[in-house]
C-alpha positions in Angstrom: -36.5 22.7 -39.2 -35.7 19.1 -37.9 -32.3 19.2 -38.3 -32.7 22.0 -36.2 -35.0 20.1 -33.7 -32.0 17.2 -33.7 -29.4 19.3 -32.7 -31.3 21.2 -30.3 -31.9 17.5 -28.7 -28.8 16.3 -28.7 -27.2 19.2 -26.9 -29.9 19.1 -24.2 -29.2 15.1 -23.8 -25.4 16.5 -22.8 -26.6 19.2 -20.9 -29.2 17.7 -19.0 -27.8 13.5 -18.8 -24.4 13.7 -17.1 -21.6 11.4 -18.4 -20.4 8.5 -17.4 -17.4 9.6 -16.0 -19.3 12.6 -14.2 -21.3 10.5 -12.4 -18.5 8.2 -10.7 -17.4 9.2 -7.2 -13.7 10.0 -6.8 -12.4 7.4 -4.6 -10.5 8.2 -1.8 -7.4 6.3 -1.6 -4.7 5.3 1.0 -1.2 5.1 -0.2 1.4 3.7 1.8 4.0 6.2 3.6 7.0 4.7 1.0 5.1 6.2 -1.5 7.4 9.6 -2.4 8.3 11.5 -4.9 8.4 9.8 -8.4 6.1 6.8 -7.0 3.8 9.2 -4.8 0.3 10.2 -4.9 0.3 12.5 -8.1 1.7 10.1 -10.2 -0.7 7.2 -9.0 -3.8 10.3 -9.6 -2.1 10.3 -13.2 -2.1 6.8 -13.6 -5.5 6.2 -12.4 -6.9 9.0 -14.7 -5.6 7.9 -17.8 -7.6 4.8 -17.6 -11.0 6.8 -16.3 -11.2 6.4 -13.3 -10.7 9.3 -10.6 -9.2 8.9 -7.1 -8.0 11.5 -4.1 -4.7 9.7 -3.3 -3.5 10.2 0.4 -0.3 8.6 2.3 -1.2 6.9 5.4 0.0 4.3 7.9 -0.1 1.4 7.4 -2.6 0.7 10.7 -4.3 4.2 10.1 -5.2 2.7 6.3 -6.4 -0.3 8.1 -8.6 1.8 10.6 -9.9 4.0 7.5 -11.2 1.1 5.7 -13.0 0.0 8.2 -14.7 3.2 9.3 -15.5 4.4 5.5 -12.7 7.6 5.8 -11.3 6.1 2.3 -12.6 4.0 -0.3 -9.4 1.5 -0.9 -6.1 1.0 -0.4 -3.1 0.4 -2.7 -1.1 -2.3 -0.4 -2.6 -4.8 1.7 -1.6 -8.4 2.6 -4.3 -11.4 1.3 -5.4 -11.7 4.6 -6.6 -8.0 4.3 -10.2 -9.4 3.8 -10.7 -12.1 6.8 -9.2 -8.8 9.5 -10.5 -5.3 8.4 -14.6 -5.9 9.4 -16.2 -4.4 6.6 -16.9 -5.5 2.9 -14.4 -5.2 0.5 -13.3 -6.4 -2.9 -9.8 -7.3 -3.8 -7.8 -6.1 -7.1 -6.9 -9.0 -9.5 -3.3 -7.5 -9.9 -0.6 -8.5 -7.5 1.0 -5.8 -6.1 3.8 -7.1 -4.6 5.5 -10.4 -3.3 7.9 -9.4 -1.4 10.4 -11.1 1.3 9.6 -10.3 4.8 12.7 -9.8 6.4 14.1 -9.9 10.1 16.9 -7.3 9.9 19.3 -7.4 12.6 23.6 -7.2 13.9 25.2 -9.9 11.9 26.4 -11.4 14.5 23.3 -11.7 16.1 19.9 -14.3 15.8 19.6 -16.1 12.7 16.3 -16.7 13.2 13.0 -15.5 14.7 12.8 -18.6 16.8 16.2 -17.5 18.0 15.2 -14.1 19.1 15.4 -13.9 22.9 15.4 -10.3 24.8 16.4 -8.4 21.8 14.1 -5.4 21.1 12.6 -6.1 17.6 10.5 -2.9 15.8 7.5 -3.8 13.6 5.7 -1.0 11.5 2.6 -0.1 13.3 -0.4 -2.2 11.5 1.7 -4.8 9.7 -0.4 -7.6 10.7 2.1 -10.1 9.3 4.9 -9.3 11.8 2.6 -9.1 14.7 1.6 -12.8 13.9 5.5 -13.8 13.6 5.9 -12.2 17.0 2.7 -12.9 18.8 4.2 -14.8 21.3 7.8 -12.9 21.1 7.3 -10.1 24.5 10.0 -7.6 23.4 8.2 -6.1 20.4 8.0 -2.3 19.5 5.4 -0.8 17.5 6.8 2.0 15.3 4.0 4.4 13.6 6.8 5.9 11.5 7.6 2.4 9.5 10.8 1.6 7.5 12.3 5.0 7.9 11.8 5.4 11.7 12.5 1.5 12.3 16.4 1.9 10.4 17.2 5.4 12.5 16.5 3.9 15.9 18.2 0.6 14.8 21.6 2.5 13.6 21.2 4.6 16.7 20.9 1.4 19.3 17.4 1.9 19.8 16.6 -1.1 18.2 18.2 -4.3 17.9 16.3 -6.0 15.2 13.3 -5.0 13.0 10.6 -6.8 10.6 9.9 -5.1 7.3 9.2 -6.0 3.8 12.1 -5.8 1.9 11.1 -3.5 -1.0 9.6 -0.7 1.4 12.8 -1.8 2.9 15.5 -0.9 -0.4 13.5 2.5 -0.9 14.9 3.1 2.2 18.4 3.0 0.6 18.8 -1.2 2.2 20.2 -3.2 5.0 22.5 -0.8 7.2 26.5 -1.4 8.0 26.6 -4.3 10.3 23.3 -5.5 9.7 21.8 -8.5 7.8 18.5 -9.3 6.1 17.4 -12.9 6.9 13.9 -14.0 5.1 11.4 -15.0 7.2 8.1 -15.1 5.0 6.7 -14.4 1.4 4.0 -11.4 1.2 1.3 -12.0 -1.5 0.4 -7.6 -1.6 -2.7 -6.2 -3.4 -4.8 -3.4 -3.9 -8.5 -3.5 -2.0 -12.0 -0.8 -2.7 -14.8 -1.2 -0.4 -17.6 -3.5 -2.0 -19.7 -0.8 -2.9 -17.3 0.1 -5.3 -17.1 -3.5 -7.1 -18.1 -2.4 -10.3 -14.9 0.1 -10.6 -12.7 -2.8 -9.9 -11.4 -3.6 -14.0 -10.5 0.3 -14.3 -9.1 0.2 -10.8 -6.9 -2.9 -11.8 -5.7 -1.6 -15.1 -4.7 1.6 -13.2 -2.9 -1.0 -10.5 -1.0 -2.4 -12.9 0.2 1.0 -15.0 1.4 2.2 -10.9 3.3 -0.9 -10.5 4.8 -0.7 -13.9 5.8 2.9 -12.8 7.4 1.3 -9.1 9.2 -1.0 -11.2 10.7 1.7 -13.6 11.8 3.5 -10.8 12.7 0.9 -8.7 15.4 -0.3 -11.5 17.0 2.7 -12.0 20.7 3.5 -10.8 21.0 5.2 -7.9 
């Protein structure tokens, strides 16, 4: 008779007491637009999952991520610059694991400007909520805001659109590299991470481990041969 009482107990505690992992919410996050096919949003899901922790990956825009944030539409972000926190106007928390530290690069004709400070009435593209280029260029009048980042920034340059254009220069070899004619000149270092609204502090060890297992999948991919 109590063994029977036990078990009767212990299935209600299940039934009735959620788990852990029921009761988390499933963050909402915002992946950059570079994130495609074996480095997109299922695969980060996957990643995140396996160590616990359960997000709604969505690609977004770099200034629409930004926007977001701000106004509680998502819960994090994958990619954000260090200065993330001081800009966005809202609480956050950021990840421990360093995304990225990429080169930002001004890409333009190779016989052109070597350097930013010799830009003069060249039309330069940024991607659209890159706050870094914006600050390289805030005093530069013949900048063009592309929504469409990397992708959209090399079609109007190869098509004389553009004459130059800022870009970090891994989002920049996913897109295949420098075009013919053009040349990548570093202009500053990008210290990348991952960011969850502050409400959502207490998820932040799972959230890193899942970070790092991502960027171990970028890398993979990154190294193969084309």
């Amino acid at each position: 008779m109590l063994a029977t009482i036990c078990i009767a107990a212990l299935f209600l505690s299940f039934t009735l007491f959620p788990s852990a992992k029921a009761q988390q919410p499933c963050l909402r996050i915002a992946l950059p637009e570079t994130a495609i096919g074996p480095v997109g949003p299922d695969v980060y899901r996957a990643v995140m999952d396996d160590v616990g922790l359960c997000v709604d990956p969505v690609r977004m825009p770099n200034a629409r991520a930004f926007m977001a944030l701000r106004y509680n539409q998502v819960d994090g972000v994958f990619a954000m610059l260090e200065e993330f926190e001081q800009s966005v106007g809202t609480p956050v928390v950021r990840g421990n694991v360093l995304v990225g530290n990429p080169d930002g690069v001004l890409v333009v004709k190779r016989d052109g400007p070597k350097a930013v400070s010799e830009l003069t009435i060249e039309e330069i593209g940024v991607w659209l909520g890159a706050s870094w280029s914006e600050k390289l260029l805030e005093r530069y009048d013949h900048v063009v805001r592309v929504p469409g980042g990397p992708e959209m920034m090399k079609k109007m340059l190869v098509t004389g659109r553009l004459d130059g254009m800022l870009v970090n220069a891994f989002s920049l070899d996913l897109r295949g590299g420098v075009p013919n004619g053009f040349v990548s000149i570093p202009v500053k270092k990008l210290a990348v991470y991952s960011w969850l609204r502050a409400e959502h502090a207490e998820l932040i060890t799972m959230f890193d481990s899942g970070t790092a297992k991502y960027q171990e999948r970028i890398v993979a991919w990154a190294k193969k041969p084309s």
